[in-house]
ZARO-385720 format. One line per field, with one value per residue: residue number from 1; x, y, z of N, C-alpha, C in turn. Coordinates in nm, 3 decimals, padded with zeros to 5 digits. Example, Ala and Ser with C-alpha at 12.3 -4.5 7.8 and 13.67 -1.06 7.14 Angstrom:
BEGIN
nr	1  2 $
n_px	01.319  01.285 $
n_py	-00.569  -00.225 $
n_pz	00.780  00.708 $
ca_px	01.230  01.367 $
ca_py	-00.450  -00.106 $
ca_pz	00.780  00.714 $
c_px	01.320  01.290 $
c_py	-00.330  00.003 $
c_pz	00.780  00.787 $
This chain:
BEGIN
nr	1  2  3  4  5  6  7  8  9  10  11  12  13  14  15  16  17  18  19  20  21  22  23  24  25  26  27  28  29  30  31  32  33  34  35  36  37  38  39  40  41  42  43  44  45  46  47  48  49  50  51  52  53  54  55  56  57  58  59  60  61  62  63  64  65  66  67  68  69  70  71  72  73  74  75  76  77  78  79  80  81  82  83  84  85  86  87  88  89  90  91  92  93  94  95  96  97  98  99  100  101  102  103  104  105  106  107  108  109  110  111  112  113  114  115  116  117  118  119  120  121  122  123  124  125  126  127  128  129  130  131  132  133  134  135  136  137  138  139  140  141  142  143  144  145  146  147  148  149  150  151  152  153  154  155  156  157  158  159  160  161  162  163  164  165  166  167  168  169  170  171  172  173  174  175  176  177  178  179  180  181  182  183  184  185  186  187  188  189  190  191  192  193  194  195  196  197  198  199  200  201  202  203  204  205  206  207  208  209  210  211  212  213  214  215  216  217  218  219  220  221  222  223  224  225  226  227  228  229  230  231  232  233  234  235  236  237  238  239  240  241  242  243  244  245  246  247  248  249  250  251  252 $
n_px	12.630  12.530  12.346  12.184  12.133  12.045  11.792  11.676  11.694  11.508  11.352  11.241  11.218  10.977  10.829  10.822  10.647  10.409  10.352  10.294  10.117  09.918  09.804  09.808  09.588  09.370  09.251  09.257  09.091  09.255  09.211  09.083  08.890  08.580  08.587  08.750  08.882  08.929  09.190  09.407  09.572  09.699  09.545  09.471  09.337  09.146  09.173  09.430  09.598  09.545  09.627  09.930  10.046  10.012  10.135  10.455  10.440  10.440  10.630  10.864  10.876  10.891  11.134  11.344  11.259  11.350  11.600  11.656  11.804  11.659  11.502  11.477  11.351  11.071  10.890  10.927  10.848  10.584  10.485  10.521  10.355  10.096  10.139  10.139  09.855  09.697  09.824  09.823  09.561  09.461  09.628  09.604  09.354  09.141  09.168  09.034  08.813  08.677  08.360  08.288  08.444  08.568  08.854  09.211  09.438  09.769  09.971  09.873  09.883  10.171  10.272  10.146  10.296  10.566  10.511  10.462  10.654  10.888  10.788  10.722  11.006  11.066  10.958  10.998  11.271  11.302  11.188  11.296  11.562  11.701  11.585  11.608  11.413  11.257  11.209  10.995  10.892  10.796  10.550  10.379  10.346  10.117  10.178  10.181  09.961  09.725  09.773  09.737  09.453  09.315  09.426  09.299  09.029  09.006  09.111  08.879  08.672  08.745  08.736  08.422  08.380  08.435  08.316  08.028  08.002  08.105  07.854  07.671  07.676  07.652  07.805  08.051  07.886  07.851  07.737  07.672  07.593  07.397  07.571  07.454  07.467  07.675  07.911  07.862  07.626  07.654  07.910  08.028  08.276  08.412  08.609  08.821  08.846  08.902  09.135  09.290  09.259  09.382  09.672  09.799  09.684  09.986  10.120  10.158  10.186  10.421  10.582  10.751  10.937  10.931  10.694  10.482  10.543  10.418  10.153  10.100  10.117  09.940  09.669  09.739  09.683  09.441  09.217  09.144  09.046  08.860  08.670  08.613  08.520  08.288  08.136  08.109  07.885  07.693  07.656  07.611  07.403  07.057  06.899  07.074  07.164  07.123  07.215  07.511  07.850  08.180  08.410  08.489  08.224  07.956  08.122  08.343 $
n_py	09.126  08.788  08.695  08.469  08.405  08.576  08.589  08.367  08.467  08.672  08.519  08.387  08.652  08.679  08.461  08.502  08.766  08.669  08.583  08.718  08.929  08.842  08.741  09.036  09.094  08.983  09.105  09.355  09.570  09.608  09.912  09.997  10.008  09.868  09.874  10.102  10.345  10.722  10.699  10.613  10.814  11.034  11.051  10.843  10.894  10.599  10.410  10.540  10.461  10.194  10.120  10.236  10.046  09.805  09.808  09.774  09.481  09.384  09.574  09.440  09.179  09.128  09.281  09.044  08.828  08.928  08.948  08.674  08.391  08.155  08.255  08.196  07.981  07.735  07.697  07.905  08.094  08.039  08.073  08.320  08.439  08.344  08.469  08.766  08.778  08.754  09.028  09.222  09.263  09.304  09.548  09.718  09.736  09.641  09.886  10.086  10.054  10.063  10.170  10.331  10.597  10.613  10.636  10.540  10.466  10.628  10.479  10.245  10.138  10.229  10.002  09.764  09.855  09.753  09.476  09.392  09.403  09.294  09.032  08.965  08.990  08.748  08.538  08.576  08.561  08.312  08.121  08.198  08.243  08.076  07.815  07.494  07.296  07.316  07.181  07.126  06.936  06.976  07.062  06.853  06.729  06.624  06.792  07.096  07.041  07.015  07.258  07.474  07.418  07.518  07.770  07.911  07.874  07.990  08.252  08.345  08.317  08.566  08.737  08.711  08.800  09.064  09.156  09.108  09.281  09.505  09.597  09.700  09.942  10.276  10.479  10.672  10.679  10.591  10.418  10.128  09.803  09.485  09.168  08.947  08.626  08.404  08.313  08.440  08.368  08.138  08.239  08.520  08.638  08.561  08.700  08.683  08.394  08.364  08.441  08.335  08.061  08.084  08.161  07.971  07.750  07.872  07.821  07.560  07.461  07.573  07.439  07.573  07.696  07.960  08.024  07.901  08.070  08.278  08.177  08.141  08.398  08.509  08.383  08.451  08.748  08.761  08.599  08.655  08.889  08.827  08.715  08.994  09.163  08.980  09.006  09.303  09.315  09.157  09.362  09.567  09.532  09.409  09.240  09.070  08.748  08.476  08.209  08.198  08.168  08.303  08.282  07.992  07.784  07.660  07.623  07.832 $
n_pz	14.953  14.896  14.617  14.657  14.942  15.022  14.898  15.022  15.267  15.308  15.246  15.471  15.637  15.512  15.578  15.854  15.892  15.794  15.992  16.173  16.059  16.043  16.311  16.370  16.226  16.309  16.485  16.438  16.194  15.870  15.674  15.428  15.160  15.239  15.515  15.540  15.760  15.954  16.060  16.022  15.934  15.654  15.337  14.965  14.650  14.590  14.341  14.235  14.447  14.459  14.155  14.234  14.451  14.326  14.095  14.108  14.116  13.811  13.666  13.852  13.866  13.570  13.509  13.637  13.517  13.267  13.280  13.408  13.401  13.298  13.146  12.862  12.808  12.836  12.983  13.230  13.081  13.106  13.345  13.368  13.177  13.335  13.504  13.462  13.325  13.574  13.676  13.496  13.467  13.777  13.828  13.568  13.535  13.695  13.908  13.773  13.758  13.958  14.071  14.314  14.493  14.763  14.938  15.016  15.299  15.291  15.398  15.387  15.127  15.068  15.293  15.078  14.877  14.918  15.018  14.824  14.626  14.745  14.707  14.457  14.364  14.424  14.360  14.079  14.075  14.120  13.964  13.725  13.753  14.015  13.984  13.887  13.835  13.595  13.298  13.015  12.998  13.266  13.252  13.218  13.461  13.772  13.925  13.801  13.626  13.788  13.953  13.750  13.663  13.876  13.893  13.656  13.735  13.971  13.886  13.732  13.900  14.023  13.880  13.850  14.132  14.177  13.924  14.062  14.284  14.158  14.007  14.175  14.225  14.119  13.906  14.079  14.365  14.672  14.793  15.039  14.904  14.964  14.765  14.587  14.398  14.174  14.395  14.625  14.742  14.903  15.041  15.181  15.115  14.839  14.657  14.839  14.869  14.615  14.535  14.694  14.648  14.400  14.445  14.593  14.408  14.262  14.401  14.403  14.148  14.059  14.287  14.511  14.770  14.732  14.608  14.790  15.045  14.927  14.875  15.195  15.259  15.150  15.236  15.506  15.521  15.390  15.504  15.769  15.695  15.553  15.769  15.917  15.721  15.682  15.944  15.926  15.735  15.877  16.051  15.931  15.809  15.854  15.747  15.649  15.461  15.665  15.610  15.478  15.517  15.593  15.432  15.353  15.205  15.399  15.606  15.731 $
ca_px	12.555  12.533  12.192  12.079  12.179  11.953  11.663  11.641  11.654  11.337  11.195  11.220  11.118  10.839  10.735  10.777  10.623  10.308  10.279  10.281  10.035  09.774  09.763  09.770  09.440  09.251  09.200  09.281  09.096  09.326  09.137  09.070  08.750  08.427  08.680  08.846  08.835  09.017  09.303  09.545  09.688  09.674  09.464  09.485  09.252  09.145  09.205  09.557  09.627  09.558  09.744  10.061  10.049  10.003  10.218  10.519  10.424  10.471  10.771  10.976  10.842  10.921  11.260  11.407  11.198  11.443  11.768  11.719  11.913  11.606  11.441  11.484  11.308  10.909  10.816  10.930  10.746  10.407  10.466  10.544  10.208  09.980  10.142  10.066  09.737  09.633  09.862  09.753  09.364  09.411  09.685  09.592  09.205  09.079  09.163  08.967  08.662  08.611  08.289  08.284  08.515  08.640  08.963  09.301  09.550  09.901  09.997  09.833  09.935  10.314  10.280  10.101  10.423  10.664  10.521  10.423  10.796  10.971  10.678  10.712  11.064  11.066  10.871  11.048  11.370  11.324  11.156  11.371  11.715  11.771  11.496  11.690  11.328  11.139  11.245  10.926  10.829  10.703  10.385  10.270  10.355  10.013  10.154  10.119  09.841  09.612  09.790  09.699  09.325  09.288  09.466  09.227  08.891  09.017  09.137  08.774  08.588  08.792  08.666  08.311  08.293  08.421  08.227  07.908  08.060  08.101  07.727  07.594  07.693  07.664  07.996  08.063  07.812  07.951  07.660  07.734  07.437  07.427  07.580  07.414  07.527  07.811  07.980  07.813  07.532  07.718  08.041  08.068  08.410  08.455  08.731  08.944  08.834  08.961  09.256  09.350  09.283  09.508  09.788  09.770  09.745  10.103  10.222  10.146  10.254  10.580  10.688  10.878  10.904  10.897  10.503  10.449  10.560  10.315  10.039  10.078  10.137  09.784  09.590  09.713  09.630  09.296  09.166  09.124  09.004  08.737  08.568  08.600  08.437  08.174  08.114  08.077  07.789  07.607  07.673  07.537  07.270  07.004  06.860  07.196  07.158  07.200  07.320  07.627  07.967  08.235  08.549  08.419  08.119  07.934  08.222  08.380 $
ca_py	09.010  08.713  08.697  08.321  08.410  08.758  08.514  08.282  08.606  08.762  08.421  08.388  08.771  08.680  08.337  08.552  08.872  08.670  08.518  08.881  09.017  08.745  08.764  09.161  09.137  08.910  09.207  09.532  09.534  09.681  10.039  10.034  09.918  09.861  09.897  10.212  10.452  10.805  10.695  10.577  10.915  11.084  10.924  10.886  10.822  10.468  10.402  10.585  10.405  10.040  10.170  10.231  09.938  09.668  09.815  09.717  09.328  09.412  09.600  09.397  09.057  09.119  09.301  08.937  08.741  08.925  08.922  08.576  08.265  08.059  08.356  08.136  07.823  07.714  07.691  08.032  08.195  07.969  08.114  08.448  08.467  08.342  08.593  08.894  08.741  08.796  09.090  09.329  09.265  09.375  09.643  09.818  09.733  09.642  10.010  10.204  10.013  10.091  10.283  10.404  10.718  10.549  10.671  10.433  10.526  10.632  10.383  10.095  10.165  10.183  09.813  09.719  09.870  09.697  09.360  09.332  09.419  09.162  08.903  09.000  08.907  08.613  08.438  08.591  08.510  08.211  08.064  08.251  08.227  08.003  07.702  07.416  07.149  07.355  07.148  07.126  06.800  06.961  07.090  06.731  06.701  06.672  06.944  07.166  07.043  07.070  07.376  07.539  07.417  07.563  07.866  07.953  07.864  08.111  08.377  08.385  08.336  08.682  08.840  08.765  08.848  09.184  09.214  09.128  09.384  09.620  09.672  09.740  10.124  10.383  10.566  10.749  10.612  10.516  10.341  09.993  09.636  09.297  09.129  08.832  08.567  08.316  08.238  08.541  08.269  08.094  08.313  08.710  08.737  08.487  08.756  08.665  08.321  08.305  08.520  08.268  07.933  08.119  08.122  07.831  07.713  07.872  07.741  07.401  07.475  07.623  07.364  07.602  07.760  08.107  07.996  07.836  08.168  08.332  08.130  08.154  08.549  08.521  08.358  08.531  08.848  08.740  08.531  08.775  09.031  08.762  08.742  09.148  09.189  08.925  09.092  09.431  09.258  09.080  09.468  09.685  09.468  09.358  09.143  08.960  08.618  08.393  08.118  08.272  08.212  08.417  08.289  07.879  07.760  07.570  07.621  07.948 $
ca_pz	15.001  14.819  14.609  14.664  15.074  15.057  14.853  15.098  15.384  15.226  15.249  15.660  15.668  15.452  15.660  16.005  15.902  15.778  16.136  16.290  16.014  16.058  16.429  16.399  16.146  16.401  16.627  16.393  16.017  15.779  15.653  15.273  15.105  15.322  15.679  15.585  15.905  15.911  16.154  15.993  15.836  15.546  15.259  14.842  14.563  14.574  14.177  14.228  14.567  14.420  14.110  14.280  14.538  14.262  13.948  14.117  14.076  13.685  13.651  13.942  13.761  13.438  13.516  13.668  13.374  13.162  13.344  13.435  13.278  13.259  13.060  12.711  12.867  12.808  13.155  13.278  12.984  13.124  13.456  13.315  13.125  13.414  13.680  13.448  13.363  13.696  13.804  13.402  13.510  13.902  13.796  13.506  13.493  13.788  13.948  13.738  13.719  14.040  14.092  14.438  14.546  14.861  14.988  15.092  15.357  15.197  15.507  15.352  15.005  15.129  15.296  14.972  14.785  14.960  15.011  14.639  14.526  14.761  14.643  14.242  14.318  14.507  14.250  13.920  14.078  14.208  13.867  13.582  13.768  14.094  13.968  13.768  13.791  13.517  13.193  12.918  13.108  13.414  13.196  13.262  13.585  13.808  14.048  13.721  13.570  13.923  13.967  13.644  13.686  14.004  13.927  13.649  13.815  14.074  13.827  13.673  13.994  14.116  13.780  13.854  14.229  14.138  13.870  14.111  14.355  14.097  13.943  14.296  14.248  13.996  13.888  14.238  14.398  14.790  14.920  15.030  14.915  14.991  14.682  14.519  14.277  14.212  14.541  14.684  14.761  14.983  15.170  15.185  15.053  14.715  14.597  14.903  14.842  14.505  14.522  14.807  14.544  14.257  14.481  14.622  14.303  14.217  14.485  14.313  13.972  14.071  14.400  14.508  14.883  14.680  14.617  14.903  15.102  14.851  14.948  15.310  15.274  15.104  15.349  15.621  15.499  15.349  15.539  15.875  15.628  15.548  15.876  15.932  15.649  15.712  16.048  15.894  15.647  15.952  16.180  15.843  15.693  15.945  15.650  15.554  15.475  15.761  15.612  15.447  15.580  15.575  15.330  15.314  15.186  15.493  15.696  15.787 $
c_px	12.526  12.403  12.128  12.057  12.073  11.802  11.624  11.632  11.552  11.226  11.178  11.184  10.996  10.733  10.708  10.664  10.458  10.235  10.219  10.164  09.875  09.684  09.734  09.621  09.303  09.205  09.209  09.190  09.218  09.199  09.157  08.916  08.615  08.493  08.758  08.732  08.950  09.119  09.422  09.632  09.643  09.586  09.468  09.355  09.236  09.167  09.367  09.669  09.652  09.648  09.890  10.107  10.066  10.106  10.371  10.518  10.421  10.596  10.889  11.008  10.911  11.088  11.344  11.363  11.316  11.578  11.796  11.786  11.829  11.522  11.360  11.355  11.164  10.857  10.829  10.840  10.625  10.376  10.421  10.407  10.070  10.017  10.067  09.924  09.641  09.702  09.796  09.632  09.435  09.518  09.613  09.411  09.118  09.043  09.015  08.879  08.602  08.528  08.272  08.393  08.574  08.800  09.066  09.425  09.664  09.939  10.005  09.912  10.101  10.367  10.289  10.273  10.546  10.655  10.522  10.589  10.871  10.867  10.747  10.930  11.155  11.089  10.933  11.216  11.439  11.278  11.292  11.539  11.759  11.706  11.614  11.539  11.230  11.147  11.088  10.833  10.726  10.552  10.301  10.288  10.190  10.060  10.129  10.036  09.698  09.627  09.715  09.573  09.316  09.313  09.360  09.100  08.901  09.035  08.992  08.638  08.632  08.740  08.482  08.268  08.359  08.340  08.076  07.933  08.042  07.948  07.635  07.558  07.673  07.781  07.949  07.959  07.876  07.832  07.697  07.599  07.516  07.449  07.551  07.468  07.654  07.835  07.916  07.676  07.577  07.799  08.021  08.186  08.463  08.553  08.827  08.969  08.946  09.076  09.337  09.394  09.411  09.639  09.841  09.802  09.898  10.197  10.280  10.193  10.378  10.660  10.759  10.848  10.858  10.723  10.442  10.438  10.429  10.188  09.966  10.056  09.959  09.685  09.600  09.696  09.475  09.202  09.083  09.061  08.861  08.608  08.544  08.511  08.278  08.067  08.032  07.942  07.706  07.567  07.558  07.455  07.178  06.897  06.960  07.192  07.254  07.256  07.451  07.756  08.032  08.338  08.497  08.298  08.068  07.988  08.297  08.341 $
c_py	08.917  08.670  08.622  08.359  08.539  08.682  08.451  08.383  08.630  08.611  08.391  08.505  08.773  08.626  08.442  08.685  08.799  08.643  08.664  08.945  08.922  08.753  08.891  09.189  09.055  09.002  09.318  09.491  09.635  09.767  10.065  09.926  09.973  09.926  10.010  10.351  10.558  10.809  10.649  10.667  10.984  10.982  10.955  10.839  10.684  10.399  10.435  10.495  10.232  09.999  10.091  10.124  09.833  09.674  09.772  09.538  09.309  09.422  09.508  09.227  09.055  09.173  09.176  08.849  08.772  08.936  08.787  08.455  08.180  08.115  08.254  08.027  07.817  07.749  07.822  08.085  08.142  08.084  08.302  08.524  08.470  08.478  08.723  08.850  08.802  08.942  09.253  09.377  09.390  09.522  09.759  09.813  09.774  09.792  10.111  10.148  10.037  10.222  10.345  10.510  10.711  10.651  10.538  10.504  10.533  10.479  10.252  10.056  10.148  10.055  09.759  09.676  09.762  09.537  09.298  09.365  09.315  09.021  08.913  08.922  08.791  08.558  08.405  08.553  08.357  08.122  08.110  08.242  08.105  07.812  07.618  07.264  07.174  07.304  07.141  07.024  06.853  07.045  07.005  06.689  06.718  06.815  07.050  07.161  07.085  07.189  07.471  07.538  07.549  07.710  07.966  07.957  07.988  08.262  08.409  08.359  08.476  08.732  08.843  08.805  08.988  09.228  09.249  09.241  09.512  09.679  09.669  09.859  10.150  10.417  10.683  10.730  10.491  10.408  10.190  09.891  09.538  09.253  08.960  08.747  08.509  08.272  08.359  08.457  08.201  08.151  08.459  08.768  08.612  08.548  08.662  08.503  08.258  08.372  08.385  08.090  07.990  08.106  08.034  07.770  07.752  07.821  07.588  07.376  07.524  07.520  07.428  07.691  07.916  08.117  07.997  07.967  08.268  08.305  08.176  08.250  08.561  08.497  08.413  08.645  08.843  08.676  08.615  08.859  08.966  08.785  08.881  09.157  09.117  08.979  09.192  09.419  09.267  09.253  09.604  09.667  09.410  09.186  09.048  08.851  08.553  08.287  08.121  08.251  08.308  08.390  08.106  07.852  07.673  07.556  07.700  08.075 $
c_pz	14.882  14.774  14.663  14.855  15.058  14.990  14.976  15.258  15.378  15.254  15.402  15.676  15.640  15.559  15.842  15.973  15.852  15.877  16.191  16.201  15.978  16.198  16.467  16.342  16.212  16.485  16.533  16.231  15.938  15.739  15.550  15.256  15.198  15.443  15.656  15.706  15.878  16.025  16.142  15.865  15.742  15.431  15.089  14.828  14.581  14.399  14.209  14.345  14.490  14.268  14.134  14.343  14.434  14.136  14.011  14.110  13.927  13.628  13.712  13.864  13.643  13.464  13.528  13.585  13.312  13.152  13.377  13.353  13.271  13.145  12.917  12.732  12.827  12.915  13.210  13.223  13.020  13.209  13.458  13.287  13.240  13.526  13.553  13.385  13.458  13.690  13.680  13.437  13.667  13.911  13.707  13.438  13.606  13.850  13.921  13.681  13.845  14.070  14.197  14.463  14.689  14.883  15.022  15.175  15.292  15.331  15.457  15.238  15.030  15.164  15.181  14.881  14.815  14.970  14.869  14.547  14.610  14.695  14.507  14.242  14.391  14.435  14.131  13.975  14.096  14.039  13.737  13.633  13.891  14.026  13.867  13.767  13.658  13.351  13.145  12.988  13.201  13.379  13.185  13.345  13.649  13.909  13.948  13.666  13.670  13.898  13.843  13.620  13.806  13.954  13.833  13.666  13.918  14.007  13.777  13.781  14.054  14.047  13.803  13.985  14.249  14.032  13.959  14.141  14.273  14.059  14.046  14.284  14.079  14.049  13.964  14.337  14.526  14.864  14.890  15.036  14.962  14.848  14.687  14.413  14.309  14.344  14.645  14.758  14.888  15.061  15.160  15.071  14.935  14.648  14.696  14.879  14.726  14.499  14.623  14.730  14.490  14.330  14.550  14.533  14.248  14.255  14.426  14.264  14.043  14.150  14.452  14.691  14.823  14.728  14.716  14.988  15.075  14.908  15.104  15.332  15.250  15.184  15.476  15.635  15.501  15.402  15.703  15.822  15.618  15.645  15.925  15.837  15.667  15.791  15.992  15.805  15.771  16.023  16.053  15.813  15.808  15.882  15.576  15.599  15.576  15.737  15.523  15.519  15.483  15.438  15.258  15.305  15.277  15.567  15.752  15.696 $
């Protein structure tokens, strides 16, 4: 099969499979985090689970970084830097800062695996080998300069509403608070929030349907997860702030 013809495949499996997993998370929550329930199977470590699920967006990335023919170029190496940016932190940090003892379905973890290795090389293929607009120039382009705002306002709004998140608990320590602070003021879920900017933002910076796909994959995951989660706030907490939305500030 002819690569560019199997790229552009992956990207209509991508765009349909996000329709079907947006409309499936409006009625079902996915079962990790706050929403895990014991029905969907067998179950790992949560540290080992988020692990495995995310270290393929590393290896798969960087493998096509260094096979591709734009490899040499400025712009790849930008792109290069901001994806593991984000993907070092929620890979090889994030995991094992987590203090709770939670559980994740192998189930979930499996999805995880699989969407995060056609994603990782969507992106790295689509920038380091099919792309021919990424000359030195397009680092003053506004679609990269927005983009590159945006993307780190979002990368360091994800670091502090896990950090809030995080100093709720003691190490093992499952009970679940109301978290305060930053965007926690305003919506429930400022991770999904900002995880949802950053790619968005790549979308930006890159132009490229790859992104774009990215994006959409993002929101329609996260965004459903948003209001579940919200829910689960308003259903656990009888004291959770009422004026709080769920994913927008003042607005959903």
């Amino acid at each position: 099969m002819d690569d560019l013809f199997f790229f552009n495949l992956l990207i209509l499996l991508m765009l349909i499979s996000a329709l079907i997993v947006f409309i499936v998370l409006i009625f079902i929550s996915a079962p990790y985090g706050k929403l895990v329930n014991d029905k969907w199977g067998p179950v790992i470590n949560n540290k080992l689970g988020w692990f495995l699920m995310e270290v393929p967006t590393i290896i798969i990335y960087v493998f096509f970084y260094i096979i591709g023919t734009n490899s040499a170029q400025l712009v790849p190496f930008v792109f290069l830097s901001l994806w593991l940016l984000h993907y070092v932190q929620r890979t090889l940090i994030f995991p094992f800062l987590i203090r709770g003892d939670n559980k994740m379905p192998i189930t979930i973890m499996i999805f995880g695996i699989i969407f995060n290795s056609g994603n990782a090389y969507l992106q790295s293929r689509w920038i380091n080998t099919f792309s021919t607009q990424y000359s030195p120039e397009w680092l003053l382009t506004p679609f990269f300069i927005i983009g590159f705002i945006l993307f780190i306002i979002g990368f360091f709004v994800n670091l502090q509403s896990d950090h809030i998140i995080r100093k709720l608990r003691q190490q093992g320590e499952n009970e679940h608070k109301i978290p305060f602070g930053g965007l926690y003021s305003w919506i429930s879920c400022p991770n999904y929030l900002s995880e949802i900017t950053e790619w968005s933002a790549w979308a930006l910076m890159t132009f490229s349907l790859s992104g774009l796909t990215f994006a959409i994959w993002t929101f329609a995951n996260l965004a459903p997860r948003a209001l579940s989660t919200h829910k689960w706030y308003i259903d656990t907490f009888p004291n959770y702030p009422s004026n709080r939305k769920a994913l927008i500030p003042f607005l959903i």
